[in-house]
N, CA and C of each residue as an Amber inpcrd file, in Angstrom:
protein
   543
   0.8230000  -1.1480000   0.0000000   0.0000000   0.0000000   0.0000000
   0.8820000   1.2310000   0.0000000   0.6030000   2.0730000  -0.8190000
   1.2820000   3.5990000  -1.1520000   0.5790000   4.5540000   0.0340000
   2.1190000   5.2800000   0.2410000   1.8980000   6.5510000   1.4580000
   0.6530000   7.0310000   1.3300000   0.1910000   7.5500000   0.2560000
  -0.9960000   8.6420000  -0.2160000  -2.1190000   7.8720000   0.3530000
  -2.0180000   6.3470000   0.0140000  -3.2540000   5.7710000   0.1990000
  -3.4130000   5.4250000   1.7750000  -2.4740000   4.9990000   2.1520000
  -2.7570000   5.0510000   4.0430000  -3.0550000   6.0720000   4.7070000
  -2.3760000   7.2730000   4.0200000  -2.5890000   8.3910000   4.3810000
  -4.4090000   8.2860000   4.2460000  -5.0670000   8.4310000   3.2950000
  -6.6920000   8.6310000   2.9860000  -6.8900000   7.7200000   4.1020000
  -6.7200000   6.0920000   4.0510000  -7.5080000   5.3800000   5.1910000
  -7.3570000   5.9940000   6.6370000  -6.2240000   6.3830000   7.1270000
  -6.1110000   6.7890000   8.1170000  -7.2370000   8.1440000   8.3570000
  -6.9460000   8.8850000   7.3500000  -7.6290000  10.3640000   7.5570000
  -9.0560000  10.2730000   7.5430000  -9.7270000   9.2170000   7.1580000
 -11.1400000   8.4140000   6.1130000 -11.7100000   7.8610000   8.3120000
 -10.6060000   7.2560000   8.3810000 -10.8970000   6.5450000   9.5450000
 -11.2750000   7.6890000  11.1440000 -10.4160000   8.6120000  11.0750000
 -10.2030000   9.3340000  11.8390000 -11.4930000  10.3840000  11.7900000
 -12.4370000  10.6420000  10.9040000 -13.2920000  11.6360000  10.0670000
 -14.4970000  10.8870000  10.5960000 -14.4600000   9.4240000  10.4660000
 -15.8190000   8.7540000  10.3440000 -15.7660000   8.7210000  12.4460000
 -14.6110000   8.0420000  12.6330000 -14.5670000   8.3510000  14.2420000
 -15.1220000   9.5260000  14.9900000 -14.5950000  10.5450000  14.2260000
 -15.1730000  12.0560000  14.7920000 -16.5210000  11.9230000  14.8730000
 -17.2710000  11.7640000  13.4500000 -18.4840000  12.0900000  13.1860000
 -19.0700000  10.8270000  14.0260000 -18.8680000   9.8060000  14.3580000
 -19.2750000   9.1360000  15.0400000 -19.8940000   9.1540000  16.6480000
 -18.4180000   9.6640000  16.7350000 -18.3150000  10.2950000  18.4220000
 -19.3330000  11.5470000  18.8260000 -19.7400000  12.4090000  17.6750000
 -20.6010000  13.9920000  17.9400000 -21.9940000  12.9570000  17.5500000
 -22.0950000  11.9320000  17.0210000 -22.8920000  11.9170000  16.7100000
 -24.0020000  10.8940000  17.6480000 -22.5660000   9.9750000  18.6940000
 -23.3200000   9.0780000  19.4900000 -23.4210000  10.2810000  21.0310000
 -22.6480000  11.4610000  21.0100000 -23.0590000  12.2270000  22.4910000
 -24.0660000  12.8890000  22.2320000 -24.6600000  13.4100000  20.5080000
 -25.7050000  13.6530000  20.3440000 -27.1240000  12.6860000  21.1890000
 -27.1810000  11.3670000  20.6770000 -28.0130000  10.7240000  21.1620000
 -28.2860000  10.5400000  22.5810000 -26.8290000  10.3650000  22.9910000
 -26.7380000  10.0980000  24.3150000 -26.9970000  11.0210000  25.4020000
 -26.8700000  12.2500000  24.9660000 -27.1180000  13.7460000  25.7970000
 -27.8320000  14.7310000  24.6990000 -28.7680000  14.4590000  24.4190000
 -30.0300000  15.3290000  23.1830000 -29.9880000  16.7620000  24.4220000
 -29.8570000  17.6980000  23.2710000 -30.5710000  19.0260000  24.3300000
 -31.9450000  18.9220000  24.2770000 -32.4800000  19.5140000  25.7540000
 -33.5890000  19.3340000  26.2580000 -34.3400000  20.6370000  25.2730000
 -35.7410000  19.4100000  24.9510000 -36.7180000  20.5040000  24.3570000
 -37.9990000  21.1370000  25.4320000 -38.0130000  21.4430000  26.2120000
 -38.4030000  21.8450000  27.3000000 -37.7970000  22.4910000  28.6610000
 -38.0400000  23.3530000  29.3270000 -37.6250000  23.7330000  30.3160000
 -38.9580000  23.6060000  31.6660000 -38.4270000  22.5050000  32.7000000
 -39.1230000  22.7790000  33.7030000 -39.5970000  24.0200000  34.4030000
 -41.0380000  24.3590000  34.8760000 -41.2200000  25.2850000  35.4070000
 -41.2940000  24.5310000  36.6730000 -40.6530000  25.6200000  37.3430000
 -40.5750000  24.9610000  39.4380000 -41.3300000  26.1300000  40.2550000
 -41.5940000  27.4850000  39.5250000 -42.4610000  27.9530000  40.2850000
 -42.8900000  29.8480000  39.4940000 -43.9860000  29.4780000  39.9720000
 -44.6920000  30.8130000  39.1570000 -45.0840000  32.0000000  39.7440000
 -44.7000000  33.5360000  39.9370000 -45.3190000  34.1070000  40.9820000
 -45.9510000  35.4060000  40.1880000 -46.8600000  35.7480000  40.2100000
 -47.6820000  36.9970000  39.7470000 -47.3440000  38.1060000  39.8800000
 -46.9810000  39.1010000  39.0490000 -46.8760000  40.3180000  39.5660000
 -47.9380000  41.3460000  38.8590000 -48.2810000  42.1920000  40.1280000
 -49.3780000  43.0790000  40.2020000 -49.0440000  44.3180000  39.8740000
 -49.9290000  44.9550000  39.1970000 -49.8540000  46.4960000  39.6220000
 -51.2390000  46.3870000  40.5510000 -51.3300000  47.8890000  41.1610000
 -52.5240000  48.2800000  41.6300000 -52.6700000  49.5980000  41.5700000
 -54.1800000  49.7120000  41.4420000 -54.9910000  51.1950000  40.6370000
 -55.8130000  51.7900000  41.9790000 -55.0850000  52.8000000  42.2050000
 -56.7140000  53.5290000  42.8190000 -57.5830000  54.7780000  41.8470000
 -58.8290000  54.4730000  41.9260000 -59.5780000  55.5530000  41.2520000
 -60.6940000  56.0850000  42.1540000 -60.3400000  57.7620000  42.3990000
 -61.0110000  58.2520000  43.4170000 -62.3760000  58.4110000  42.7800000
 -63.5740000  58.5550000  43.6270000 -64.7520000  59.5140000  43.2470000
 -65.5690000  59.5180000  44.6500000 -66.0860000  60.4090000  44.5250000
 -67.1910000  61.2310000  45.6820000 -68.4440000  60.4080000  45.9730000
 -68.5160000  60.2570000  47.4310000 -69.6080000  59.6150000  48.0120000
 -70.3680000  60.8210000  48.7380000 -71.4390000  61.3160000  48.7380000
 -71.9700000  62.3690000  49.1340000 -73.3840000  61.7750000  50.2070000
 -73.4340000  62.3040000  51.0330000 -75.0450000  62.2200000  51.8760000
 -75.1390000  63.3580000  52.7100000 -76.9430000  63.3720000  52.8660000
 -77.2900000  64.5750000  53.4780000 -77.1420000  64.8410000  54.9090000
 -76.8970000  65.9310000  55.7170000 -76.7200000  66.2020000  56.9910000
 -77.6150000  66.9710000  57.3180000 -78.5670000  66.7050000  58.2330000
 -79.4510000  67.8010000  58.7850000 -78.4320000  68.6940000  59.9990000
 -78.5720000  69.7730000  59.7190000 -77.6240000  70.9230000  60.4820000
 -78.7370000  71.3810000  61.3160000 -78.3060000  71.3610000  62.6560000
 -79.1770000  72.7040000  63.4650000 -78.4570000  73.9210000  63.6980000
 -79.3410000  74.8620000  63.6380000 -78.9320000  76.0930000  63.9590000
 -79.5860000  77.3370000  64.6610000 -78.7960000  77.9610000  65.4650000
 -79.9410000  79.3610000  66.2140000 -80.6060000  79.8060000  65.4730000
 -81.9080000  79.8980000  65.4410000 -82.5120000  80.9470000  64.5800000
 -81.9630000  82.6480000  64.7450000 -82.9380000  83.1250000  63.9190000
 -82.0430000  84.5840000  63.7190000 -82.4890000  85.0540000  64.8570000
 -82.2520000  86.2780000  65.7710000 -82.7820000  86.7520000  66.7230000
 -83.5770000  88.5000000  66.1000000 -85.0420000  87.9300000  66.4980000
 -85.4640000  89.1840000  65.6360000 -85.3670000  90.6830000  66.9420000
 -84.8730000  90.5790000  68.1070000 -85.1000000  91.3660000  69.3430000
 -83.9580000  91.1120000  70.2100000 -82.7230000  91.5310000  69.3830000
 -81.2700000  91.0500000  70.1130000 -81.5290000  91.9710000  71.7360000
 -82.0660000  92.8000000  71.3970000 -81.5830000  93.8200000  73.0280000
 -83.3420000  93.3700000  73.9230000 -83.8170000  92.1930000  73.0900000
 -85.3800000  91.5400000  74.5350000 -85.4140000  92.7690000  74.8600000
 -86.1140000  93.6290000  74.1690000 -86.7170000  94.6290000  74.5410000
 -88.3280000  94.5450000  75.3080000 -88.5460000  93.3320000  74.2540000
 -90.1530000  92.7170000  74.4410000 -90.3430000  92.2890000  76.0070000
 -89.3520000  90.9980000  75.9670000 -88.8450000  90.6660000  77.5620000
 -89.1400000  91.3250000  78.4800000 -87.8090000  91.9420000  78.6310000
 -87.8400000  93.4250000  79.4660000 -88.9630000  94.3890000  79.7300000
 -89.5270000  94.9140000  78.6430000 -91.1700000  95.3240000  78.6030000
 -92.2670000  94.3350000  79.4110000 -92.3260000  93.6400000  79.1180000
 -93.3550000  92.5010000  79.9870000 -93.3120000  92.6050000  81.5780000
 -92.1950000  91.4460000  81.3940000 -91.1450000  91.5840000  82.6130000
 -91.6460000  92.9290000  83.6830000 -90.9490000  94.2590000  83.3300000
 -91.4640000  95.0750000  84.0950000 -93.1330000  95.5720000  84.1430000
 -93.7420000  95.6060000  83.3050000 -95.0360000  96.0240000  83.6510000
 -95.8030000  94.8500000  84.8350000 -95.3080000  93.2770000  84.4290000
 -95.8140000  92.7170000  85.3210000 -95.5610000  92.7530000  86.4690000
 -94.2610000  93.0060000  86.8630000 -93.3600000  93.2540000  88.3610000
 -93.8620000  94.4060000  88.4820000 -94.2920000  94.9970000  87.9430000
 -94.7950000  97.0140000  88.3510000 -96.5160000  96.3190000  89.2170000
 -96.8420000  95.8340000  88.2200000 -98.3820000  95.5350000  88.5950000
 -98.2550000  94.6600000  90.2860000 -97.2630000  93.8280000  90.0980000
 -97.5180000  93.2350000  91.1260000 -96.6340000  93.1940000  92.3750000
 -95.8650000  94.6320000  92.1850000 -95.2790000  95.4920000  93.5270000
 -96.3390000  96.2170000  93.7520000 -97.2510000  96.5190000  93.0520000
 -98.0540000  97.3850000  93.1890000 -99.5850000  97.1470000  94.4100000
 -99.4980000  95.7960000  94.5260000 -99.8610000  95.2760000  95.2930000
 -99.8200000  94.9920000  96.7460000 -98.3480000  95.7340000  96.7340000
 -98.0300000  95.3390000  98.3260000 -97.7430000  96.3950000  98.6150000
 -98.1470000  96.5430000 100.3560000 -97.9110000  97.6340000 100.8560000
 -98.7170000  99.0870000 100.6700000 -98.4520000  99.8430000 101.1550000
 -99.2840000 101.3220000 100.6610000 -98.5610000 102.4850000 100.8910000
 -99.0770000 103.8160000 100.3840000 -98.2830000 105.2300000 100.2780000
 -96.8710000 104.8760000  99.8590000 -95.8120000 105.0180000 100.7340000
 -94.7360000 105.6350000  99.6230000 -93.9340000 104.0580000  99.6250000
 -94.1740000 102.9850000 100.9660000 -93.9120000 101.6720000 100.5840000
 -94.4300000 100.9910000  99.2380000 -96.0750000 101.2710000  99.0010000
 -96.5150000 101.1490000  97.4280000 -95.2030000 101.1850000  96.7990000
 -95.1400000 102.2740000  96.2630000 -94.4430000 103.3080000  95.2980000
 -92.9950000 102.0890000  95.1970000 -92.3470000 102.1130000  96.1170000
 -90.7130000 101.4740000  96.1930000 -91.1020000 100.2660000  95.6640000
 -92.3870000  99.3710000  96.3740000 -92.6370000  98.2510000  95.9600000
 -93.1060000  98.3810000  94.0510000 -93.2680000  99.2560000  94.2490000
 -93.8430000  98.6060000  92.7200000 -92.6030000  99.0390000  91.7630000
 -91.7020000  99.8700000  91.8870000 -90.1350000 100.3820000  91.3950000
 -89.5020000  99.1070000  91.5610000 -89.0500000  98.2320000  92.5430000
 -89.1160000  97.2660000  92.7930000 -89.0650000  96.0110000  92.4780000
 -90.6000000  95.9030000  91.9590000 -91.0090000  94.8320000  91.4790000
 -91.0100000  95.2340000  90.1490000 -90.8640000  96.3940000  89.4760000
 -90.8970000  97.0980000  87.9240000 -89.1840000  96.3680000  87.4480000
 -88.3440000  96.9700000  88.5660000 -86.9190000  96.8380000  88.0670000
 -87.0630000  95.1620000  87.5640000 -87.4790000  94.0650000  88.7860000
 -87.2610000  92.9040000  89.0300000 -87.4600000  92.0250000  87.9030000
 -88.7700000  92.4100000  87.5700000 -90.2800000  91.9720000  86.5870000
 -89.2280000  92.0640000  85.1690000 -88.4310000  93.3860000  85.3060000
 -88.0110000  93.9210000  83.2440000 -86.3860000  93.2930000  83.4890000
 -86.1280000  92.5010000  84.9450000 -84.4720000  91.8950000  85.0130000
 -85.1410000  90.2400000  84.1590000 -86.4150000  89.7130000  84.9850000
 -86.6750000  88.6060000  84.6000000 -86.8770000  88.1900000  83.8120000
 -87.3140000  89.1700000  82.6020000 -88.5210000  89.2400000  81.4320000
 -87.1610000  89.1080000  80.3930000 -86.1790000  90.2420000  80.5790000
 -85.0860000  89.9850000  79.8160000 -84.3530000  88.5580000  79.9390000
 -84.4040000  88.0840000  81.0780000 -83.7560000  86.4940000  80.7450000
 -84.3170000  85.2180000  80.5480000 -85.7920000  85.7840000  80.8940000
 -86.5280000  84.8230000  80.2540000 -86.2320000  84.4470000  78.6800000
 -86.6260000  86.0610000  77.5980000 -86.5650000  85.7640000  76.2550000
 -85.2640000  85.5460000  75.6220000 -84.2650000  85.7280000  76.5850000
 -82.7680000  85.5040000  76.6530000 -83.1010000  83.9470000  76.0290000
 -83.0910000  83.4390000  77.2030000 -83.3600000  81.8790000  77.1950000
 -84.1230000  80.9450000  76.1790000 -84.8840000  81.8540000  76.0630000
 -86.5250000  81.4210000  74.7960000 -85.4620000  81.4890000  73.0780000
 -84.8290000  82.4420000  73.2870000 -84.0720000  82.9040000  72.1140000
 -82.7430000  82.0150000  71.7170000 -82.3220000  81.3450000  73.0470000
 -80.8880000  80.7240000  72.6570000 -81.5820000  78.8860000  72.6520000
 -82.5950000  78.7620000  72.8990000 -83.1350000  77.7800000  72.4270000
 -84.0690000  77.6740000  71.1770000 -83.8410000  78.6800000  70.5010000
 -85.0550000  78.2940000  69.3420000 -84.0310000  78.4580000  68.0090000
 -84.2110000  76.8910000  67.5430000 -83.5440000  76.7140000  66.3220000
 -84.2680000  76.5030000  65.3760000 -83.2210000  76.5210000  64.5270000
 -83.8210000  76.0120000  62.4910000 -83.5020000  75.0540000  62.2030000
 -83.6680000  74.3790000  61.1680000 -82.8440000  72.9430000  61.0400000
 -82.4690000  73.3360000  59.0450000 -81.9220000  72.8290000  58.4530000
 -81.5570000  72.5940000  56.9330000 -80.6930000  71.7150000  57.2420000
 -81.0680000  70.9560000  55.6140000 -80.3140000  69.9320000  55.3070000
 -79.1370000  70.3300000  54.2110000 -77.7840000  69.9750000  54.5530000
 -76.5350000  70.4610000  53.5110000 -76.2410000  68.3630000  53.2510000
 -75.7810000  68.8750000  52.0380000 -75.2850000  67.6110000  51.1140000
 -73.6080000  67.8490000  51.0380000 -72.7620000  66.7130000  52.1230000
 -71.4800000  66.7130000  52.5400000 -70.8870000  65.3900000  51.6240000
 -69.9060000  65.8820000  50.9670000 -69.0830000  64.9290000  50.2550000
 -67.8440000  64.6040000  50.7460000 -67.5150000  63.5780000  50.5640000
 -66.0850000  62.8420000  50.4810000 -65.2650000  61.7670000  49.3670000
 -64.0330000  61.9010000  49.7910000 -63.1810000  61.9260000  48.2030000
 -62.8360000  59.8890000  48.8490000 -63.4570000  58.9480000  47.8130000
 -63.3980000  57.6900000  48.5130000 -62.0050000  57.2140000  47.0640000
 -61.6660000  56.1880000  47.9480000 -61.0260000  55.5650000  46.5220000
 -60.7890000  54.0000000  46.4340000 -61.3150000  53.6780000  44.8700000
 -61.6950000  52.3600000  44.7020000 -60.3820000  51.7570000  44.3600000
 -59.6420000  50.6670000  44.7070000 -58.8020000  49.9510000  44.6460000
 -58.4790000  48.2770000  43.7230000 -57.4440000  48.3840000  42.9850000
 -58.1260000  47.3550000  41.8680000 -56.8960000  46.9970000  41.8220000
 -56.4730000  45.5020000  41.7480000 -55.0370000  45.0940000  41.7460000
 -55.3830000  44.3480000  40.1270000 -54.0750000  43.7460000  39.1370000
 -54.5270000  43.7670000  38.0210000 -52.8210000  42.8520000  37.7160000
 -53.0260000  41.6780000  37.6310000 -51.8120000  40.8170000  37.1210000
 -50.9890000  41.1070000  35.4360000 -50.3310000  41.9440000  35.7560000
 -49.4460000  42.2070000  34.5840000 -48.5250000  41.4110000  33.6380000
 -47.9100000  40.8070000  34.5080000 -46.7380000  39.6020000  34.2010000
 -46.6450000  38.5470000  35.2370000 -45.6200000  37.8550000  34.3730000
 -45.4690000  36.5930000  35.6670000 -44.3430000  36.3030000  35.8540000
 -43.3080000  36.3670000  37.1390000 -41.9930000  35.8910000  37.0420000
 -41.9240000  34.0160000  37.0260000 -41.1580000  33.7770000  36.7030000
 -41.3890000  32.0640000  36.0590000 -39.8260000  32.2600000  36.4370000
 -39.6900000  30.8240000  37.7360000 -38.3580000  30.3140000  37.8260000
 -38.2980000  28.8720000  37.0650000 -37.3630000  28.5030000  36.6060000
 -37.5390000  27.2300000  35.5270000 -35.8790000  26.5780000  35.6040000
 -36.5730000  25.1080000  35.3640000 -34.6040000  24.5330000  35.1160000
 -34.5530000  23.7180000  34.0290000 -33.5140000  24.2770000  33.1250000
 -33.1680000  23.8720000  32.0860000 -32.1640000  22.5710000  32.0520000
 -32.0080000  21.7400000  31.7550000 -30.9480000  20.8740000  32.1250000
 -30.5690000  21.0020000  33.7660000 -29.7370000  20.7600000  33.7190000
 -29.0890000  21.0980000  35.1600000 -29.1470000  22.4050000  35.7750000
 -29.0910000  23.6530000  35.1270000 -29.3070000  24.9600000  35.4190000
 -30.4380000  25.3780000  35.1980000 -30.6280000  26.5050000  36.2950000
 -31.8820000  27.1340000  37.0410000 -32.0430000  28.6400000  36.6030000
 -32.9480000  29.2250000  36.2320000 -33.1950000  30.3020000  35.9690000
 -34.3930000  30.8880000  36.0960000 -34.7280000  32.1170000  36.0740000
 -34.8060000  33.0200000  35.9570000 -35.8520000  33.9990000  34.6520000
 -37.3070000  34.2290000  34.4770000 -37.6550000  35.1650000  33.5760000
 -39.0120000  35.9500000  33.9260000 -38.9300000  36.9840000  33.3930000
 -40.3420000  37.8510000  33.1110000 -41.2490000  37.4700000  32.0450000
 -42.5380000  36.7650000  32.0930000 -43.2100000  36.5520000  30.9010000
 -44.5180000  37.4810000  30.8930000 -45.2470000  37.8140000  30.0120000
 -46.4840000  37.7700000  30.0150000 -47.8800000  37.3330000  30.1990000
 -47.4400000  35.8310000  30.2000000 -48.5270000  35.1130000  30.3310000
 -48.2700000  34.0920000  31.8270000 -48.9120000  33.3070000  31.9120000
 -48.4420000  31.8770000  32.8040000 -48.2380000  30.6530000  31.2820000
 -47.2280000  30.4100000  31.8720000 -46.0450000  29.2420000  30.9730000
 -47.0380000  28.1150000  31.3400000 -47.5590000  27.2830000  31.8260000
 -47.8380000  26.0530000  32.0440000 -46.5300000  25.2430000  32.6650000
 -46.6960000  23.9140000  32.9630000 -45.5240000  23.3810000  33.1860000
 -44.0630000  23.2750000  32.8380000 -44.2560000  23.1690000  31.2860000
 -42.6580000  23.0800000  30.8070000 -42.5070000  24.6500000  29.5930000
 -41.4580000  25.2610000  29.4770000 -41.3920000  26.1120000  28.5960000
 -40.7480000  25.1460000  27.1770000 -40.7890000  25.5040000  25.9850000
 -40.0010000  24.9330000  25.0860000 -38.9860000  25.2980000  24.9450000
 -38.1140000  25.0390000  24.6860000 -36.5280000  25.6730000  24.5740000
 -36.0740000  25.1840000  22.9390000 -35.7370000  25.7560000  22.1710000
 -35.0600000  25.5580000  20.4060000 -33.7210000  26.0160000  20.4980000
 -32.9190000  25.4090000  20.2230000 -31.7420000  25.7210000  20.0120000
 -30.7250000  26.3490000  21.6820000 -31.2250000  25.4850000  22.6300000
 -30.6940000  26.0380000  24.0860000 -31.4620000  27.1800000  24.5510000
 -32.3890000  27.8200000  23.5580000 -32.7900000  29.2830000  23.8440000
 -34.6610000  28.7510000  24.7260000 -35.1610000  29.2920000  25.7860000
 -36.5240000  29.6310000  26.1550000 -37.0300000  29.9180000  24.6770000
 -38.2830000  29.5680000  23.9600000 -39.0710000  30.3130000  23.3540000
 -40.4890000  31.0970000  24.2720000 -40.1200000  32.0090000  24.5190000
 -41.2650000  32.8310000  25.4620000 -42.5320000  32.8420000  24.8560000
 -42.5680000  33.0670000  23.7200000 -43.7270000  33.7720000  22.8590000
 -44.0910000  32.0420000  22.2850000 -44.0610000  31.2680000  22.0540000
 -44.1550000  29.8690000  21.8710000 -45.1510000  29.2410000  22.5250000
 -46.5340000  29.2350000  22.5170000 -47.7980000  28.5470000  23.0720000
 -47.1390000  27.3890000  24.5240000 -47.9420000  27.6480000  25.4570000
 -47.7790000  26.4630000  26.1470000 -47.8220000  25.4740000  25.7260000
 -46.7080000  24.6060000  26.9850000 -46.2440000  23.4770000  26.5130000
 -47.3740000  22.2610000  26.9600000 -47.6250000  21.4550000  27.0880000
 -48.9090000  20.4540000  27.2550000 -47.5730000  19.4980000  28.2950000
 -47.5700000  18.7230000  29.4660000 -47.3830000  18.0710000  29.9510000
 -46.5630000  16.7420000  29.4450000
């Protein structure tokens, strides 16, 4: 046998060995077409949107005072204390008594309508609002921990993955329909 030609068997031999060898760790260690999912967690935003809750309040209030200085009072008051100092006593005791009972009658009369006045109210109803706010949480994405072969990772998806992700070429396909079990 000529150099050239041992040379080819050898090189022939060595070629088919190679391709042999990539071709039995192929079988023997296939990359995985799937990636385990080991755990899924939701992430939220959350919304508040304010708006107004309103109800009515009945308010009390002093009425107006139509006789701030109880003049009326006071008027009463003394004519009746006049009338009925006037009653007691006689000549110039009369007289003191019924001054007297005049002063007493127009002290009483004034705190009577005093009194009559700081008790007499009005009532209206006012319509009181407040600023409420409605609260709305709303799943955006999903973090997805997953293990690929022996290594563990790590992603942000959009959707929920289901159990296994597909993987092409070593790579996650994210956008790639769930995987079925």
């Amino acid at each position: 046998m000529n150099k050239s030609m041992l040379a080819g068997v050898i090189a022939g031999a060595v070629a088919v060995t190679a391709i042999g060898g990539v071709a039995g760790y192929k079988v023997l260690n296939p990359k995985p077409e799937f990636a385990e999912v080991l755990a899924v967690e939701p992430v939220t935003e959350t919304t508040k949107t304010p708006r107004q809750v309103c109800h009515d309040v009945v308010v009390n209030e002093q009425a107006p005072i139509k006789d701030p200085n109880r003049i009326a009072g006071t008027a009463i008051g003394a004519v009746a204390g006049g009338l009925l100092g006037s009653q007691i006593g006689g000549g110039k005791g009369r007289t003191v008594a019924t001054v007297a009972g005049a002063a007493a009658g127009g002290y009483a009369g004034h705190q009577v309508q005093k009194g009559m006045q700081e008790k007499d109210t009005t009532s209206r109803t006012e319509t009181r609002c407040k600023t409420v706010y409605d609260t709305r949480s709303k799943t955006v994405a999903y973090d997805v921990r997953y293990r690929l072969g022996k290594e563990e990772g790590q992603v942000r998806m959009d959707r929920q993955p289901g159990p296994r992700i597909p993987v092409k070429d070593g790579q996650l396909q994210l956008n790639a329909p769930a995987a079925a079990p």
